[in-house]
Biotite code that builds the C-alpha atoms (Angstrom):
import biotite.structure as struc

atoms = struc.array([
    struc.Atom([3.391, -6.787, 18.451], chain_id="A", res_id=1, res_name="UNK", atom_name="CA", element="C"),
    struc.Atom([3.210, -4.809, 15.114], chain_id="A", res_id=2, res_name="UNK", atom_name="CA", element="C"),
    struc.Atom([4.046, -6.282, 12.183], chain_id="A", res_id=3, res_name="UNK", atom_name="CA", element="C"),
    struc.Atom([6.089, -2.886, 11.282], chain_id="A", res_id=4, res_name="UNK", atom_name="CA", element="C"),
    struc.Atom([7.194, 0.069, 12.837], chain_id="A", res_id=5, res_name="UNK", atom_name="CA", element="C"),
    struc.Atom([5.497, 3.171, 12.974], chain_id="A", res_id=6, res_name="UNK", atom_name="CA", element="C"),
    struc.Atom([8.684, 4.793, 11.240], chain_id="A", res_id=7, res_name="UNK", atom_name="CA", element="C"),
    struc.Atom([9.260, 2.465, 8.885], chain_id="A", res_id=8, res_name="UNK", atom_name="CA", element="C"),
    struc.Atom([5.494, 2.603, 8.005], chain_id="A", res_id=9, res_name="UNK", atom_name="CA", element="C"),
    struc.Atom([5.408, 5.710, 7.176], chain_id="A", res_id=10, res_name="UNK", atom_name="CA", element="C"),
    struc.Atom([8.396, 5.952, 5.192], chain_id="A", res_id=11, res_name="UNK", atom_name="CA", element="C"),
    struc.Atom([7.006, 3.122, 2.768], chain_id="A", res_id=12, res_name="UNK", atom_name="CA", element="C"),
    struc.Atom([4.255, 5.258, 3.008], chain_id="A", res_id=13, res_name="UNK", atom_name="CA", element="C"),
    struc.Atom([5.820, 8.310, 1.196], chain_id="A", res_id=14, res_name="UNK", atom_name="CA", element="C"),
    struc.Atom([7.280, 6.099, -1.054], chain_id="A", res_id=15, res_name="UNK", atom_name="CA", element="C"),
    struc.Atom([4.166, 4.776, -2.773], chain_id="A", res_id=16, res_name="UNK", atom_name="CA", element="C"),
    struc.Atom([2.481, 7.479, -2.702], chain_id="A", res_id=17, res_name="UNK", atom_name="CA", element="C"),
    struc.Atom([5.232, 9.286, -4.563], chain_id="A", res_id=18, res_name="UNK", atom_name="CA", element="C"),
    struc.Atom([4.732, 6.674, -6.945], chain_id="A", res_id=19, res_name="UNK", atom_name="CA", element="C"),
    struc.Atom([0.599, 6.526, -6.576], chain_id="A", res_id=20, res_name="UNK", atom_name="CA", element="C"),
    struc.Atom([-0.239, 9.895, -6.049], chain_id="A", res_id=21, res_name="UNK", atom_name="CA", element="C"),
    struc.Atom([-4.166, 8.650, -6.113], chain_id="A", res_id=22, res_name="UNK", atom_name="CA", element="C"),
    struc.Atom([-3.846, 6.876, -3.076], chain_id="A", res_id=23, res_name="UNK", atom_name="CA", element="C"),
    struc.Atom([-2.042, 9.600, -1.330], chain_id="A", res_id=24, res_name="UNK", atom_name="CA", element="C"),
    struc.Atom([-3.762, 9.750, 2.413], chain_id="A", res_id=25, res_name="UNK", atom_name="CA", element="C"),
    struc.Atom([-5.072, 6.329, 2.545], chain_id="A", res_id=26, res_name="UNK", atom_name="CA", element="C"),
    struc.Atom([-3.889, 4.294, 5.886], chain_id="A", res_id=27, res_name="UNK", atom_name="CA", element="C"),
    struc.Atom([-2.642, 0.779, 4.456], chain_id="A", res_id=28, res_name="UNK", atom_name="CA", element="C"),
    struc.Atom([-4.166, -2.065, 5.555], chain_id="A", res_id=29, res_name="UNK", atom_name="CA", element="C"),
    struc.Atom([-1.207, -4.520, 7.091], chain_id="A", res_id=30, res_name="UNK", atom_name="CA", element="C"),
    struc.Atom([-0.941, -8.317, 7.117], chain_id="A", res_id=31, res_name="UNK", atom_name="CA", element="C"),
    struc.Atom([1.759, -11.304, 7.172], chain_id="A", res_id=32, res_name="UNK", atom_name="CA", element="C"),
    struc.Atom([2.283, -12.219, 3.701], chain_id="A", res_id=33, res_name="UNK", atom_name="CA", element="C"),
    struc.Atom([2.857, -15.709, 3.558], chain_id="A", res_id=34, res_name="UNK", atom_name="CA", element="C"),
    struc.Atom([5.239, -17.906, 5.786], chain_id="A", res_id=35, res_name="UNK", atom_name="CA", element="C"),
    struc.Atom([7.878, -15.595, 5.208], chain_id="A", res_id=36, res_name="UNK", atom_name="CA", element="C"),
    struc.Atom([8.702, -12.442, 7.185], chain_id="A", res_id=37, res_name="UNK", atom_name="CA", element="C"),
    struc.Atom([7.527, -10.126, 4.242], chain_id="A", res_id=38, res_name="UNK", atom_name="CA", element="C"),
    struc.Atom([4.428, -7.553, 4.999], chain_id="A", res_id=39, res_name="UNK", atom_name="CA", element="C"),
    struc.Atom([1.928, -7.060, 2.439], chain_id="A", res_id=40, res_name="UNK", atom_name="CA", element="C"),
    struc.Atom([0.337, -3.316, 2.867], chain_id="A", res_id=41, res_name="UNK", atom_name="CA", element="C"),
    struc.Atom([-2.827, -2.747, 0.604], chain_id="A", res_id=42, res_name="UNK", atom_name="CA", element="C"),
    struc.Atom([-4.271, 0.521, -0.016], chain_id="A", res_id=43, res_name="UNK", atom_name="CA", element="C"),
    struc.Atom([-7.537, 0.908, -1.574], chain_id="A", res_id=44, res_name="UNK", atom_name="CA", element="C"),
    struc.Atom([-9.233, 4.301, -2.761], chain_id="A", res_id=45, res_name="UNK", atom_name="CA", element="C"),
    struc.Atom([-12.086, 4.708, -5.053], chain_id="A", res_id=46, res_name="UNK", atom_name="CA", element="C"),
    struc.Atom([-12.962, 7.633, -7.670], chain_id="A", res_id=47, res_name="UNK", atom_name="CA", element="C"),
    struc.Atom([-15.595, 8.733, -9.319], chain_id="A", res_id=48, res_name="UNK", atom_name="CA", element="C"),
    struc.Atom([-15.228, 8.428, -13.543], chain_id="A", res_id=49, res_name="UNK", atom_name="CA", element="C"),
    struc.Atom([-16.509, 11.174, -15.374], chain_id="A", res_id=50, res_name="UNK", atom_name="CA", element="C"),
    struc.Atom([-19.540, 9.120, -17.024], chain_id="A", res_id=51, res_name="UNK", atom_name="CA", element="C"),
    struc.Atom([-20.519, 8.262, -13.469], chain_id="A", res_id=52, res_name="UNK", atom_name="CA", element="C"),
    struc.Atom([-18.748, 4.833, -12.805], chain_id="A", res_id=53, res_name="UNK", atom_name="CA", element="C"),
    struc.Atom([-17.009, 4.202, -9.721], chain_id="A", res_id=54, res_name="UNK", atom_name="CA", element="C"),
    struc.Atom([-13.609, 3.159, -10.173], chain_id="A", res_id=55, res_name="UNK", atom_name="CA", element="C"),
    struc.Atom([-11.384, 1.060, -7.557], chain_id="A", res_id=56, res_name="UNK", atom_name="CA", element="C"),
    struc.Atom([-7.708, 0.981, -7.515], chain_id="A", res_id=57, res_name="UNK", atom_name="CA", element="C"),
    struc.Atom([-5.802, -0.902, -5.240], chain_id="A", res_id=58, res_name="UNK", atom_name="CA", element="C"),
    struc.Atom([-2.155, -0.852, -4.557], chain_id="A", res_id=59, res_name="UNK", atom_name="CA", element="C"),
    struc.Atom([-0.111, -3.547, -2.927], chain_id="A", res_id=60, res_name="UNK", atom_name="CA", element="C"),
    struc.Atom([3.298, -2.866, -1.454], chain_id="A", res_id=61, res_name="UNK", atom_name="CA", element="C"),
    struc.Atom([4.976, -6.063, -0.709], chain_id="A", res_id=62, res_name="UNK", atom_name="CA", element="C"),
    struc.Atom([7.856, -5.361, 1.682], chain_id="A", res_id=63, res_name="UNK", atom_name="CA", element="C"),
    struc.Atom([10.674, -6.392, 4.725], chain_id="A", res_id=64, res_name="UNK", atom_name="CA", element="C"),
    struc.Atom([9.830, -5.619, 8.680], chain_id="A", res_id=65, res_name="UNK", atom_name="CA", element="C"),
    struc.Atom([13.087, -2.621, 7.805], chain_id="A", res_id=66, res_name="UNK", atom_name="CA", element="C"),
    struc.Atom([11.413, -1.118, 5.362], chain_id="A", res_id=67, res_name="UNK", atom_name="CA", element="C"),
    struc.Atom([12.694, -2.659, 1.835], chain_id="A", res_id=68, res_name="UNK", atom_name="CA", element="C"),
    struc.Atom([10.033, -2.813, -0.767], chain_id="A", res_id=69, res_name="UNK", atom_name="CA", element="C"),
    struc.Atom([10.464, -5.622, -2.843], chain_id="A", res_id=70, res_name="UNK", atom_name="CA", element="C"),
    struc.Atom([7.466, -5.560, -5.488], chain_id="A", res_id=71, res_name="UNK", atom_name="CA", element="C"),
    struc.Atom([4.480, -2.843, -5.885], chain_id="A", res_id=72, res_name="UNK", atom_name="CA", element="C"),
    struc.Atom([1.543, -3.960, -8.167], chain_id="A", res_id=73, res_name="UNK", atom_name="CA", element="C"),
    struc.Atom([-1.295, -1.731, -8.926], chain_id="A", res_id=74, res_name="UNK", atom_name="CA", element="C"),
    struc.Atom([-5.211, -3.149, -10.154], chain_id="A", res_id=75, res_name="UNK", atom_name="CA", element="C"),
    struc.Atom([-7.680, -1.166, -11.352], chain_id="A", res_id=76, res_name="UNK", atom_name="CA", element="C"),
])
């Protein structure tokens, strides 16, 4: 059984990447977050700096099997 629904899935997706526009495309990964019935979704992308580093940013959506987001952290 999936942890979310393809439709609700996808509108969390447009949601964060709204917010995130530089990880706009990237399939979340999707896991149980704790005990509790909350989701965690992580997306990860990677750019290219101008000096020639490689950056990583990762965003974590931390939401409710309908669809609620309740916290969205970013790390770089």
């Amino acid at each position: 059984m999936a942890l979310l629904e393809p439709e609700v899935l996808q509108k969390i997706n447009r949601k964060v990447y709204q917010r995130f526009p530089a990880v706009k495309g990237v399939k979340p990964s999707v896991r149980r977050a704790g005990h509790n019935d909350l989701v965690r979704l992580t997306y990860t992308t990677r750019a290219q700096t101008a000096d020639g580093f490689t950056l990583t940013q990762r965003v974590q959506a931390l939401v409710t099997p309908t669809g609620k987001i309740v916290k969205m952290t970013t790390v770089r």
